[in-house]
Biotite code that builds the C-alpha atoms (Angstrom):
import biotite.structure as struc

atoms = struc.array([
    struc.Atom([201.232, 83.814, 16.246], chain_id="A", res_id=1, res_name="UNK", atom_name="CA", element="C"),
    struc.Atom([204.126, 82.665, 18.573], chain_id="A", res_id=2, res_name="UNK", atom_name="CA", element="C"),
    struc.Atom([205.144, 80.325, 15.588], chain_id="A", res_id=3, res_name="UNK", atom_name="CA", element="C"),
    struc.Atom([205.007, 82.568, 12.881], chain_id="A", res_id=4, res_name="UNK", atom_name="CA", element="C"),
    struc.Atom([206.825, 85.057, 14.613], chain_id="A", res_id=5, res_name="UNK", atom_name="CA", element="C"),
    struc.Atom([209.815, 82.785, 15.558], chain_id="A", res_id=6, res_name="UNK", atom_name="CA", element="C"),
    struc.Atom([209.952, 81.995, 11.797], chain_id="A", res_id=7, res_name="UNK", atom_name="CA", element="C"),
    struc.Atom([210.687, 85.381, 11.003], chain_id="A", res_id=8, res_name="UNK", atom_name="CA", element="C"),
    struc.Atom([213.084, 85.824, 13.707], chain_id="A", res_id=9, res_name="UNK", atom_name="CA", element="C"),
    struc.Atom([214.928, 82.606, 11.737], chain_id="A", res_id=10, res_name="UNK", atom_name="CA", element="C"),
    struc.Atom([214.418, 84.109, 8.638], chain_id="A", res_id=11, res_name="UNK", atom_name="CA", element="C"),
    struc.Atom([215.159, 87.781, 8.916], chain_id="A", res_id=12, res_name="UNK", atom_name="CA", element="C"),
    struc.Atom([215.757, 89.257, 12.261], chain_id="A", res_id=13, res_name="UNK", atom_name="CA", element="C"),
    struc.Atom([218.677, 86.878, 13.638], chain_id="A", res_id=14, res_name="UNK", atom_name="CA", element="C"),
    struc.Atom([220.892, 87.051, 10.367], chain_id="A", res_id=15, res_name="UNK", atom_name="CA", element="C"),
    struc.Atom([220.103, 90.943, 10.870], chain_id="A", res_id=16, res_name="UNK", atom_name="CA", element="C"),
    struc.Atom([221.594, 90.531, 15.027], chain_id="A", res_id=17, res_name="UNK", atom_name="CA", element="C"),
    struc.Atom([224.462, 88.224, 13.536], chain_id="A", res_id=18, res_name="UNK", atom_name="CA", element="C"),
    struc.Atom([225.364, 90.533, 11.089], chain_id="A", res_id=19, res_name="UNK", atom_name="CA", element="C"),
    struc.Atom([226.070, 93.502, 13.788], chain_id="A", res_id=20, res_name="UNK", atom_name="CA", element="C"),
    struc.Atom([227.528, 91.163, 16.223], chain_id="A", res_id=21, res_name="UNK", atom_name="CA", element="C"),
    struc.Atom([230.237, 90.056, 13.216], chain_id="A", res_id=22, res_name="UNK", atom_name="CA", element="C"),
    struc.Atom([230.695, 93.459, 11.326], chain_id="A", res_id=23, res_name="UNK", atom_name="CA", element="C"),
    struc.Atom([229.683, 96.362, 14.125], chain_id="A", res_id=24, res_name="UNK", atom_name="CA", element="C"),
    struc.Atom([231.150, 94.802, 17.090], chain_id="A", res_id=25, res_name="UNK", atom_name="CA", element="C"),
    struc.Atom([233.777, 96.568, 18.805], chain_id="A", res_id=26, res_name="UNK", atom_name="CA", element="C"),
    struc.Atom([235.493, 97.413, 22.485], chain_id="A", res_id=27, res_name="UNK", atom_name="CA", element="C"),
    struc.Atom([234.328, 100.852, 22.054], chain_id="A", res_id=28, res_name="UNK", atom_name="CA", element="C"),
    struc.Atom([230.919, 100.121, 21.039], chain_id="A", res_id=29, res_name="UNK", atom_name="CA", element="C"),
    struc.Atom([230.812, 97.159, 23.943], chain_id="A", res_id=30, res_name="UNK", atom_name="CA", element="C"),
    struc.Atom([231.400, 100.356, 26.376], chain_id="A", res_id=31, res_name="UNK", atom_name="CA", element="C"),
    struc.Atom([228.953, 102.851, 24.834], chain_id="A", res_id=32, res_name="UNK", atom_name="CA", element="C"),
    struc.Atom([225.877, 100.990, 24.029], chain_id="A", res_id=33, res_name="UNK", atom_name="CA", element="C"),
    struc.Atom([225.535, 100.197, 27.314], chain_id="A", res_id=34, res_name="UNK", atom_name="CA", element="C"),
    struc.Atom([225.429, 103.365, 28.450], chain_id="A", res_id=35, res_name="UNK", atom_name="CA", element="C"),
    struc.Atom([223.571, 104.732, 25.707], chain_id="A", res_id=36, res_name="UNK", atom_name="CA", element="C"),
    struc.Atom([220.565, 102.044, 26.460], chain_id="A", res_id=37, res_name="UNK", atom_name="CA", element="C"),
    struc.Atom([220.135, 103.159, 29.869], chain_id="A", res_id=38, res_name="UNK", atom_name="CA", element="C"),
    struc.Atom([218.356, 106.082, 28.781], chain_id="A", res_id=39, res_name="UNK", atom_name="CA", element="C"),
    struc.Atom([215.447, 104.365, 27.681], chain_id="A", res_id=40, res_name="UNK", atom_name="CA", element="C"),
    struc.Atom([215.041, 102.432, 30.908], chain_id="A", res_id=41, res_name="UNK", atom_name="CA", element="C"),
    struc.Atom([211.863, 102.468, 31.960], chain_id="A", res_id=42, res_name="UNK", atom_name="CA", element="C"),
    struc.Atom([211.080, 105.759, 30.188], chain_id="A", res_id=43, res_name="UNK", atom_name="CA", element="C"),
    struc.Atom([212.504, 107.950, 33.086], chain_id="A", res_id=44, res_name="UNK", atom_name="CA", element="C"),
    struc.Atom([214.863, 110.139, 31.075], chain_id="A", res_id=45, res_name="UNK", atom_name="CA", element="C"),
    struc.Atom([212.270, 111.254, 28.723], chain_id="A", res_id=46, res_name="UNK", atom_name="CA", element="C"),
    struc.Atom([209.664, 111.248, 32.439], chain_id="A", res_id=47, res_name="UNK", atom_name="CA", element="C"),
    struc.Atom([212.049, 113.479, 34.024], chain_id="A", res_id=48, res_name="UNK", atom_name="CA", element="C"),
    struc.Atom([212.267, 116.057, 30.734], chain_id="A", res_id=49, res_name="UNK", atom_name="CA", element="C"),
    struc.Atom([208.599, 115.945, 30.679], chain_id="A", res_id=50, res_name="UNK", atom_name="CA", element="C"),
    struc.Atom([208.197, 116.875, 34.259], chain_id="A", res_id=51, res_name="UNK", atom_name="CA", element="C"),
    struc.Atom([210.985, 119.432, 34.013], chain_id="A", res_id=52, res_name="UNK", atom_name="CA", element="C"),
    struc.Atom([208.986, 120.753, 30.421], chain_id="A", res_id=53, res_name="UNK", atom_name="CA", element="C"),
    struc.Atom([205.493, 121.128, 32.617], chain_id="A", res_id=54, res_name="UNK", atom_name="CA", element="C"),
    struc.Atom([207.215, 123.645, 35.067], chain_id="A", res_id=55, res_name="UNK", atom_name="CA", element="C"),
    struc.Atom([207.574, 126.321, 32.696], chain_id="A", res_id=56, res_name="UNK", atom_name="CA", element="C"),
    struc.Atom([204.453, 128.071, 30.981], chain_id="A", res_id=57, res_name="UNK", atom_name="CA", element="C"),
    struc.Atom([206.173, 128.100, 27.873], chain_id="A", res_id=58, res_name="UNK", atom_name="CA", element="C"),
    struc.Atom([207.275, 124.210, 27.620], chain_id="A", res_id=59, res_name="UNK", atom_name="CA", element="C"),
    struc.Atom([204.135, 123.361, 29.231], chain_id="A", res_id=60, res_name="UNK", atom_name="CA", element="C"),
    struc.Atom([202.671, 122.063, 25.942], chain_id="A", res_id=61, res_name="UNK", atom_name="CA", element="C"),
    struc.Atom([205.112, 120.078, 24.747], chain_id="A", res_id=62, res_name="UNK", atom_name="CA", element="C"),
    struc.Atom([205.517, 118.258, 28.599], chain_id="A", res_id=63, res_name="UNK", atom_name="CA", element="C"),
    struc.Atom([202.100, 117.463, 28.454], chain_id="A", res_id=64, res_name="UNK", atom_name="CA", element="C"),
    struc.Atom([202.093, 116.100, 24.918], chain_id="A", res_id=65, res_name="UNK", atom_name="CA", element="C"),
    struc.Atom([205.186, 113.664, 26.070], chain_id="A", res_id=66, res_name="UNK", atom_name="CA", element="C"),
    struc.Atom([203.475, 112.694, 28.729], chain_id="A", res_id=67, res_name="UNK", atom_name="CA", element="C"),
    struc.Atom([200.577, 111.850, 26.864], chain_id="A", res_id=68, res_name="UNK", atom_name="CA", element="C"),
    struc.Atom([202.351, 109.831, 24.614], chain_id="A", res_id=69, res_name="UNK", atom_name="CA", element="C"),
    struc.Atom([204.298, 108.199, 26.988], chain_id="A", res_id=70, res_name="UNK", atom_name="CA", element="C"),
    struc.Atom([201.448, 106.828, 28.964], chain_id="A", res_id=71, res_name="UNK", atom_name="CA", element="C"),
    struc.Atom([199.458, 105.791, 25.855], chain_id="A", res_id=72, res_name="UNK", atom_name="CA", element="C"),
    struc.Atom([203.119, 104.033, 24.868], chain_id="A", res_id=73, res_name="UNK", atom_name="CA", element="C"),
    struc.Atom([202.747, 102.037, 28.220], chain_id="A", res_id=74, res_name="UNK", atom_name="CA", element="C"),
    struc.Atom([198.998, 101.137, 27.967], chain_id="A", res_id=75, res_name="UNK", atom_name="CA", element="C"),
    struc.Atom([199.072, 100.167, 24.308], chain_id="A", res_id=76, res_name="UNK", atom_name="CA", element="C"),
    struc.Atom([202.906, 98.452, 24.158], chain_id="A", res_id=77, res_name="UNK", atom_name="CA", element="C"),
    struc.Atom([203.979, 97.685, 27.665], chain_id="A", res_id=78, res_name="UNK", atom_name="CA", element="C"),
    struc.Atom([200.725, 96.482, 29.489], chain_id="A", res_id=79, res_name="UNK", atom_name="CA", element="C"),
    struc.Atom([198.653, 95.067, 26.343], chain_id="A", res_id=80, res_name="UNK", atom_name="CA", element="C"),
    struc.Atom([201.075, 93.710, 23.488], chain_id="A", res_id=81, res_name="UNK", atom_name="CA", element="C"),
    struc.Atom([203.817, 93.185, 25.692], chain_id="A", res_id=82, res_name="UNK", atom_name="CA", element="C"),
    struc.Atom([201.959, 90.142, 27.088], chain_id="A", res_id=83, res_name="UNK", atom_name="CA", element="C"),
    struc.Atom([199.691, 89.560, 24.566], chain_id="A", res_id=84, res_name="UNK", atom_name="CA", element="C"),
    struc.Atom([202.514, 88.407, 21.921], chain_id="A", res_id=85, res_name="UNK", atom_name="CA", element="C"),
    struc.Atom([204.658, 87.075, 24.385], chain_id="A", res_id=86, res_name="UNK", atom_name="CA", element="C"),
    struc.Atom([207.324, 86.915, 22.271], chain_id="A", res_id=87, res_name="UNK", atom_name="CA", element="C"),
    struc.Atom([210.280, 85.802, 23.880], chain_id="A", res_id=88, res_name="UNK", atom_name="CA", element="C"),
    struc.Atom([214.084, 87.282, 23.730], chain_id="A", res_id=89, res_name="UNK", atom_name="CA", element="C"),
    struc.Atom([216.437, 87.033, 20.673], chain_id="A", res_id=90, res_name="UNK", atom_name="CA", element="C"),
    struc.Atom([219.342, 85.187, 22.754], chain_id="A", res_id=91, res_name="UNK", atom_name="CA", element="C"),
    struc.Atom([216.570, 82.884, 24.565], chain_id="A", res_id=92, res_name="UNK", atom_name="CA", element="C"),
    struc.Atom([215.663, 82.352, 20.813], chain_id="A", res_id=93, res_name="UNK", atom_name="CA", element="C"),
    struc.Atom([219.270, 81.465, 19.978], chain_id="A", res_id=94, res_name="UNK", atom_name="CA", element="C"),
    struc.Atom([219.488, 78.659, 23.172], chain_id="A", res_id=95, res_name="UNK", atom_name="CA", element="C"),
    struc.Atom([216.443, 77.001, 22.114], chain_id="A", res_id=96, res_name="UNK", atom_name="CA", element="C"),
    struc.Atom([218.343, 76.606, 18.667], chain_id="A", res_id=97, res_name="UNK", atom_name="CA", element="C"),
    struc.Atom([221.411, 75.939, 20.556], chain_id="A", res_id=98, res_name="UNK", atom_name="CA", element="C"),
    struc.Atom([223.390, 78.793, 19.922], chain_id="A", res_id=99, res_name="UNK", atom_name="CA", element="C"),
    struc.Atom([224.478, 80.453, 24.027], chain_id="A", res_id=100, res_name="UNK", atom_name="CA", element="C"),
    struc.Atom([224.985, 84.209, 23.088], chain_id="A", res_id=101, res_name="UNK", atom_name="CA", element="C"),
    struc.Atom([227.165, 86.253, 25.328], chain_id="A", res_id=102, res_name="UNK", atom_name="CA", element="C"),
    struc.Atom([225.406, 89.597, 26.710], chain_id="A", res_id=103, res_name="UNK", atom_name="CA", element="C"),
    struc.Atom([226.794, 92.889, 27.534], chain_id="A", res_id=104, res_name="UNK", atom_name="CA", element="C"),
    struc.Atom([223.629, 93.488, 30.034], chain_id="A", res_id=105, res_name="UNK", atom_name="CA", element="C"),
    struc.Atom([221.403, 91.693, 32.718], chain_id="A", res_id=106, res_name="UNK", atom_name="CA", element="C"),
    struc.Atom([218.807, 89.522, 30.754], chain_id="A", res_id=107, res_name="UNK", atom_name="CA", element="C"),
    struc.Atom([215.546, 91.065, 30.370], chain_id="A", res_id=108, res_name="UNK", atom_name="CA", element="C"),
    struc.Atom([212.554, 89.215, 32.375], chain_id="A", res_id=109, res_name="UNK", atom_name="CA", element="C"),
    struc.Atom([209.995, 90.010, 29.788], chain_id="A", res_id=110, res_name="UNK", atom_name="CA", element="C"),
    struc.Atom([208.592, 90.107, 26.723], chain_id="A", res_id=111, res_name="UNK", atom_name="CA", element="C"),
    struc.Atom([210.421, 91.233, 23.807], chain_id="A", res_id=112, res_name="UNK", atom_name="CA", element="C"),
    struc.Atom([207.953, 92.569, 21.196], chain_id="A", res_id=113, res_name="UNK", atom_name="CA", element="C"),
    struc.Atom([207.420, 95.290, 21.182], chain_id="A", res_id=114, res_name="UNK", atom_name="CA", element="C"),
    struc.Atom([210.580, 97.872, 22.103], chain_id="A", res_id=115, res_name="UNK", atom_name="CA", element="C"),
    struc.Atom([209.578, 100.129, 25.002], chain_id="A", res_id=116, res_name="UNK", atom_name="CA", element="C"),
    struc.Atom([212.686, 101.507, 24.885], chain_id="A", res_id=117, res_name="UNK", atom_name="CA", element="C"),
    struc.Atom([212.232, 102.548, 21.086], chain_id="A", res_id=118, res_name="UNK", atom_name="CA", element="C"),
    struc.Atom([208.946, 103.583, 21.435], chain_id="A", res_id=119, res_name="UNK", atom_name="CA", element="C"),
    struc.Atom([209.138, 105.579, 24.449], chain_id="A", res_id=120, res_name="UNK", atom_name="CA", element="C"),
    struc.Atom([212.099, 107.413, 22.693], chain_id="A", res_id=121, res_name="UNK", atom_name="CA", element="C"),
    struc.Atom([210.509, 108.108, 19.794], chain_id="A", res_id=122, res_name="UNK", atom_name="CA", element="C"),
    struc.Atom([207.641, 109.413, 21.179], chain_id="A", res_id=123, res_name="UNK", atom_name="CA", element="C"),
    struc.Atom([209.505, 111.964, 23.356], chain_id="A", res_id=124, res_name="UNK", atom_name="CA", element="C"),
    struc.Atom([211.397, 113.007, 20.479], chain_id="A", res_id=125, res_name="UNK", atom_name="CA", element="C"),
    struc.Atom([208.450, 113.299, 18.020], chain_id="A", res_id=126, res_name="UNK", atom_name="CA", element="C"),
    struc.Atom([206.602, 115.587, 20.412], chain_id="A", res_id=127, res_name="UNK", atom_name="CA", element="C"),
    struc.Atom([210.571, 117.490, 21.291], chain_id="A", res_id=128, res_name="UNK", atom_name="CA", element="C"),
    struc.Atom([210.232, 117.770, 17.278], chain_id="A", res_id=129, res_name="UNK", atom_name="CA", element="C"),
    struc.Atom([207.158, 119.365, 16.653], chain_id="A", res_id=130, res_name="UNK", atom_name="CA", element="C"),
    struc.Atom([207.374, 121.616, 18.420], chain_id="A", res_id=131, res_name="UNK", atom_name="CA", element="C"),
    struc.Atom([210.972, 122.815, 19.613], chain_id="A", res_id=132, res_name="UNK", atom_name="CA", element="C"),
    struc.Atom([213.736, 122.070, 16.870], chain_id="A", res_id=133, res_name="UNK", atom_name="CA", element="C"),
    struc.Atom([216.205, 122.778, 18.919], chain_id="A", res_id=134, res_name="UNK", atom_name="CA", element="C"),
    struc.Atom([215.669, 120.081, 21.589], chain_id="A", res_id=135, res_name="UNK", atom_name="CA", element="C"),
    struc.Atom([213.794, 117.562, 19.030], chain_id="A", res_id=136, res_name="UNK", atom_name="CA", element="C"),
    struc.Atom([216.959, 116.955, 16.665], chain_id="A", res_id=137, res_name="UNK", atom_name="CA", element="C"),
    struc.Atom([219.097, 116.100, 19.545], chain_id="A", res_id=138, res_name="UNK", atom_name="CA", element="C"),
    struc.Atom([216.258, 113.461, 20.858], chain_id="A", res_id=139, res_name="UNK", atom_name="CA", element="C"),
    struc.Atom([215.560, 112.256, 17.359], chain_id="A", res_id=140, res_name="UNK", atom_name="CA", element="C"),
    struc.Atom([219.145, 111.159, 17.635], chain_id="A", res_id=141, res_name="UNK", atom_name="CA", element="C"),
    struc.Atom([218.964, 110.179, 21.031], chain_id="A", res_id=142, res_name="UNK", atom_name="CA", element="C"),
    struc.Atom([216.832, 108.427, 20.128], chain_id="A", res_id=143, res_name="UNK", atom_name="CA", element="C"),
    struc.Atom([218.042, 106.382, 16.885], chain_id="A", res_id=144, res_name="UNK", atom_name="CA", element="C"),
    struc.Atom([221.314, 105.105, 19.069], chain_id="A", res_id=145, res_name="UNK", atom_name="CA", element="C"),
    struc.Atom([218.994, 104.128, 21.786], chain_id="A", res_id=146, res_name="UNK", atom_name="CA", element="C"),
    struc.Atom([216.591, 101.748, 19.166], chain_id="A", res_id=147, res_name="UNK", atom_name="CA", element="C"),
    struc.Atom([220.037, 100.808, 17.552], chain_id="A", res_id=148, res_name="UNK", atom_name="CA", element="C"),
    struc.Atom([221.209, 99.747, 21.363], chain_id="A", res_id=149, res_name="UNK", atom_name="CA", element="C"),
    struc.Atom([218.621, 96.939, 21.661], chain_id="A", res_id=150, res_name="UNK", atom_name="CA", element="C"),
    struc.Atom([219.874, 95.319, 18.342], chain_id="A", res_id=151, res_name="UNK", atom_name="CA", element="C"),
    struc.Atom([223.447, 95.416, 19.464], chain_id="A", res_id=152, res_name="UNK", atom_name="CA", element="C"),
    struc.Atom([223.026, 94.428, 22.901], chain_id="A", res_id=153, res_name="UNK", atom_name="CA", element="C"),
    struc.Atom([220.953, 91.565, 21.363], chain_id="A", res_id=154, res_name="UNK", atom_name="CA", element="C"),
    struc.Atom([218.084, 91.832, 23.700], chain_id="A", res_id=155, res_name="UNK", atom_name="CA", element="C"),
    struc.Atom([215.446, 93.065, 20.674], chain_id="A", res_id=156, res_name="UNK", atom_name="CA", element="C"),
    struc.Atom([214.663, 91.687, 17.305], chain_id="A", res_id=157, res_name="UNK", atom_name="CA", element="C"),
    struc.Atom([214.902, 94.065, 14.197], chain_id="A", res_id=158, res_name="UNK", atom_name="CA", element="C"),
    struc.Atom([210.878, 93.933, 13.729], chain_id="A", res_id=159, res_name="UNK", atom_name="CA", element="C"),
    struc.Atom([210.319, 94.774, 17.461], chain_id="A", res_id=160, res_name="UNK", atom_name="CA", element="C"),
    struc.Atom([212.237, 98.034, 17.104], chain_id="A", res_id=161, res_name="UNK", atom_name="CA", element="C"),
    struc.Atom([210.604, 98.768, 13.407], chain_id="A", res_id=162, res_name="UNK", atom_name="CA", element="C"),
    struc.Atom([206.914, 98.218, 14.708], chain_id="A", res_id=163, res_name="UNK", atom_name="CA", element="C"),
    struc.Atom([208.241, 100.725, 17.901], chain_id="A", res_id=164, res_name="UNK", atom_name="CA", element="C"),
    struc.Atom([209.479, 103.184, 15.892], chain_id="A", res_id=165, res_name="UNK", atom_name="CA", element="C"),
    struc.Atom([206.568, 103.662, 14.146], chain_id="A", res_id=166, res_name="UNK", atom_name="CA", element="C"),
    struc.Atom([204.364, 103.225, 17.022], chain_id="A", res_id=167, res_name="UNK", atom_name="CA", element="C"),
    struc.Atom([206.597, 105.873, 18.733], chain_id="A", res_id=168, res_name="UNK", atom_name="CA", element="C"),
    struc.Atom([205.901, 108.932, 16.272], chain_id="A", res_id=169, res_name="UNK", atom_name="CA", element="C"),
    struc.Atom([202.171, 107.922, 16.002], chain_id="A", res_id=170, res_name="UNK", atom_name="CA", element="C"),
    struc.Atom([201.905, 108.253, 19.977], chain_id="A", res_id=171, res_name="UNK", atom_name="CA", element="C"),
    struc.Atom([204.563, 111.395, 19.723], chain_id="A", res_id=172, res_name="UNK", atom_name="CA", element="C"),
    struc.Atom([201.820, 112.659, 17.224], chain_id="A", res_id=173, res_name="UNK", atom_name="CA", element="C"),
    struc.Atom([198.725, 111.528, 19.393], chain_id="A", res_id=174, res_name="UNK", atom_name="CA", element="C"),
    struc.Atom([200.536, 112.899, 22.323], chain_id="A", res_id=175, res_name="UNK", atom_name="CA", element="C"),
    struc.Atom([200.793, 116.267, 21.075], chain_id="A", res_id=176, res_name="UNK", atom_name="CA", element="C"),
    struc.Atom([197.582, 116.325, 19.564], chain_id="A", res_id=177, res_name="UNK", atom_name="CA", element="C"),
    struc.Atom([195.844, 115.744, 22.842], chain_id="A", res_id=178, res_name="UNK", atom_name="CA", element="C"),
    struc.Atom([198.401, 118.146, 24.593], chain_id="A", res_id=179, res_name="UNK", atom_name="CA", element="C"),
    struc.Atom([197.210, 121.111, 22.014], chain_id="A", res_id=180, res_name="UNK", atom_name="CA", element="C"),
    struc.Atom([193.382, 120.605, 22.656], chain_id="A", res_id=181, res_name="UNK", atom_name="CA", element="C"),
    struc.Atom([194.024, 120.870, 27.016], chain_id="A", res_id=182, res_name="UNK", atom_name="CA", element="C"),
    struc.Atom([196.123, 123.664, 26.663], chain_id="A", res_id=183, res_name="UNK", atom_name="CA", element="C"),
    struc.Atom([193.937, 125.642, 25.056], chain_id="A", res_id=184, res_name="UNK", atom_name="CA", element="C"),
    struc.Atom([191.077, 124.764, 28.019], chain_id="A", res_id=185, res_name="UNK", atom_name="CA", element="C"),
    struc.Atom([193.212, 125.371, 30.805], chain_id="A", res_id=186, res_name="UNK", atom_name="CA", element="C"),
    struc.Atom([192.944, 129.150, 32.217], chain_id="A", res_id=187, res_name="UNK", atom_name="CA", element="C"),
    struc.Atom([195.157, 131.805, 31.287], chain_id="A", res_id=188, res_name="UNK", atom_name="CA", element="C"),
    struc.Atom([196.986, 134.298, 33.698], chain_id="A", res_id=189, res_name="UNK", atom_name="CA", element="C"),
    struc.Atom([196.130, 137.416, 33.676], chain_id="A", res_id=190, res_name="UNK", atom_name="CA", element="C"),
    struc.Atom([199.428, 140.194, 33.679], chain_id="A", res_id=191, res_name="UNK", atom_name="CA", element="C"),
    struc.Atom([199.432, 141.699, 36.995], chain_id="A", res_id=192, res_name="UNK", atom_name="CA", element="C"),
    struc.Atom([199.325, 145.840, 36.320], chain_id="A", res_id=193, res_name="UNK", atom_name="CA", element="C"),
    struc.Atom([203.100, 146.544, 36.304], chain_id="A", res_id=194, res_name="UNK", atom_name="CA", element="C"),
    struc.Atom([203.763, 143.365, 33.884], chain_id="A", res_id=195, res_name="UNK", atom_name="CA", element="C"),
    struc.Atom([204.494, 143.909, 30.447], chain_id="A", res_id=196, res_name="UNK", atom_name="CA", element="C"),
    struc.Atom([201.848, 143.421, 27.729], chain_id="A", res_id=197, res_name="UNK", atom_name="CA", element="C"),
])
């Protein structure tokens, strides 16, 4: 697995890096991405919106469904494949073939396939997106610069954000699935006499 993957990497996803690094690179992009990537640390942007979504009766649903997705996002990808694959970083990649590439963050201490960033974006933004327009577009975006992030800041191959894009919406989709079938269990208020029907 470990060798079929690192022929890949060879084949497709480091002239893919290479290619951004010689044609995309720039001071302003060197400042932004940066930036931009920290909002898929650890998931706790899209944690904290899904908290703050659970407060209100009318969000409730859609907090739910990201959390949902987000915790079947860290069981599946983080905790199983994660170590499972063990594939290792794009610039490690690069010194075993001799090739010292200069990084813009910290260097990651795990596993790169598969993207938790990208996944735990995109499934945030898929649930934002089905049901709330209004915030979804602006995650869906949010969340396209943060996948696009990890390929500039060379710390993800091209297939591990593909595969966690995908993986993303399914979750999103799973997510907010589940989220529709508990809402409709848990009790309803009833209006107090004075509140309007």
């Amino acid at each position: 697995m470990t060798e079929i993957m690192n022929q890949m990497a060879v084949s497709f996803d480091l002239p893919i890096l290479d290619w951004i690094q010689a044609n995309l690179k720039s001071d302003l992009l060197d400042t932004v991405m940066p930036i931009i990537t920290l909002f898929g640390d650890g998931g706790v942007f899209w944690i904290a919106i899904a908290v703050l979504l659970l407060f209100f009766r009318k969000t409730r649903k859609i907090g739910l469904g990201m959390g949902f997705a987000l915790l079947l996002g860290l069981v599946v990808c983080n905790i199983t494949l994660k170590p499972l694959v063990g594939r290792i970083r794009p610039y490690d990649l690069q010194e075993d073939l001799g090739v010292t590439i200069p990084l813009l963050t910290d260097r990651m201490h795990d596993y790169s396939f598969p993207s938790g960033h990208t996944i735990a974006s995109f499934e945030a933004s898929t649930v934002l997106l089905k049901n709330n327009k209004l915030m979804g577009i602006p995650a869906v975006i949010l969340a396209f610069l943060i996948a696009f992030s990890r390929l500039y800041l060379y710390v993800h191959y091209p297939t591990d954000v593909i595969f966690s894009f995908f993986a993303g919406i399914l979750f999103g989709l799973v997510g907010n699935a589940l989220a529709g079938k508990v809402v409709t269990r848990l009790p309803v208020r009833r209006k107090g006499r004075y509140e309007a029907a």
